[in-house]
N, C-alpha and C positions, 0 to 999 in steps of 0.2 A: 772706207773705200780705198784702193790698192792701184797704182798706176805700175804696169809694167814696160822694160824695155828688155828686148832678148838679142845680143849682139852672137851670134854664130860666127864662127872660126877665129873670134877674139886669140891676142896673143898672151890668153892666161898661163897657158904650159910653160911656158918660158920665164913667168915670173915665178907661177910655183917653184920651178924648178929651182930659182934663183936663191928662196927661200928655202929650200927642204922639204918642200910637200911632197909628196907620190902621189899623184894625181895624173896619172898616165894619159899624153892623150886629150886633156880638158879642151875644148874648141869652143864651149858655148859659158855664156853667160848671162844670169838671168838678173836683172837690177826689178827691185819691189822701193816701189818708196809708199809711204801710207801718206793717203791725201786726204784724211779723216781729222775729223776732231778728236776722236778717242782711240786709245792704243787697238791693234790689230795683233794678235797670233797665229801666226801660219806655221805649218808642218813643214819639214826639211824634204817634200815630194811632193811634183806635182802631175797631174797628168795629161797626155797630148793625144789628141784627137785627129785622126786624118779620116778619109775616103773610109776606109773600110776599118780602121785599127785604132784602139787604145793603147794607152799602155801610164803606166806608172814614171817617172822619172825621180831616181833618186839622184841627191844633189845632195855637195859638200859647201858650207857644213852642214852634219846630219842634224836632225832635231826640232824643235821646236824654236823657236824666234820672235818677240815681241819687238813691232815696233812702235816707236812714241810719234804722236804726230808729227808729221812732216819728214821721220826719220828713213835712211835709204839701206835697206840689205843687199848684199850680191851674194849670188850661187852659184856654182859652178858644177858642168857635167863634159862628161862624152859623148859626144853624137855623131852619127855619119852622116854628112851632109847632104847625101840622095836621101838618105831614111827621113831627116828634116825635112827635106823638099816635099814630101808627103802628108807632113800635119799642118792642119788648118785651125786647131783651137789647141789653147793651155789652158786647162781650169787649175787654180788653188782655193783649197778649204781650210778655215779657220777655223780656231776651236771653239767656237760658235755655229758651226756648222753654216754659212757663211758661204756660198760658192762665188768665187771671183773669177766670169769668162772672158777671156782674151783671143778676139783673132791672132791669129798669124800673118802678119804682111810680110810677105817672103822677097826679099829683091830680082831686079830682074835688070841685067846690062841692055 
């Protein structure tokens, strides 16, 4: 089982930057910790679900990712944060075929 947290307009571009990544842009990030007893692999994409639309989201790093119990991955993307304001679900699949669904709890001032 997979516990996510997705922090939008995070001050990731600036640390990339700090380090050398190109990563143009990055606003969002996606924390996975596995809350399982046994390890979990997930794919470097996951997809978001609004009103009317899908879509894929690819995230750095690319690939594949095993985590060991208890252990926490971060992922990072590009989003535009009206286009965010429109999805309501993240599903991730593992390579167990495995669908992990996430609301969206979107903030509101």
């Amino acid at each position: 089982m997979l516990k996510l947290k997705v922090i939008m307009n995070s001050g990731v571009e600036e640390i990339f930057a700090a380090k050398c990544y190109a990563i143009p842009d990055a606003n969002l990030e996606i924390i996975l910790t596995n809350v399982s007893s046994s390890p979990v692999t997930v794919a470097g994409h996951f997809s978001l679900t609004g009103a009317k639309r899908t879509e894929a989201l690819n995230l750095f790093p690319q690939g594949e990712r095993t985590l060991a119990p208890g252990e926490r991955a971060s992922y990072y993307s590009t989003m535009d944060p009206d286009r965010w304001a429109g999805y309501r679900k993240i599903t991730i699949t593992d390579t167990n075929e495995h669908m992990h669904a996430f609301e969206i709890h979107h903030k509101t001032d």
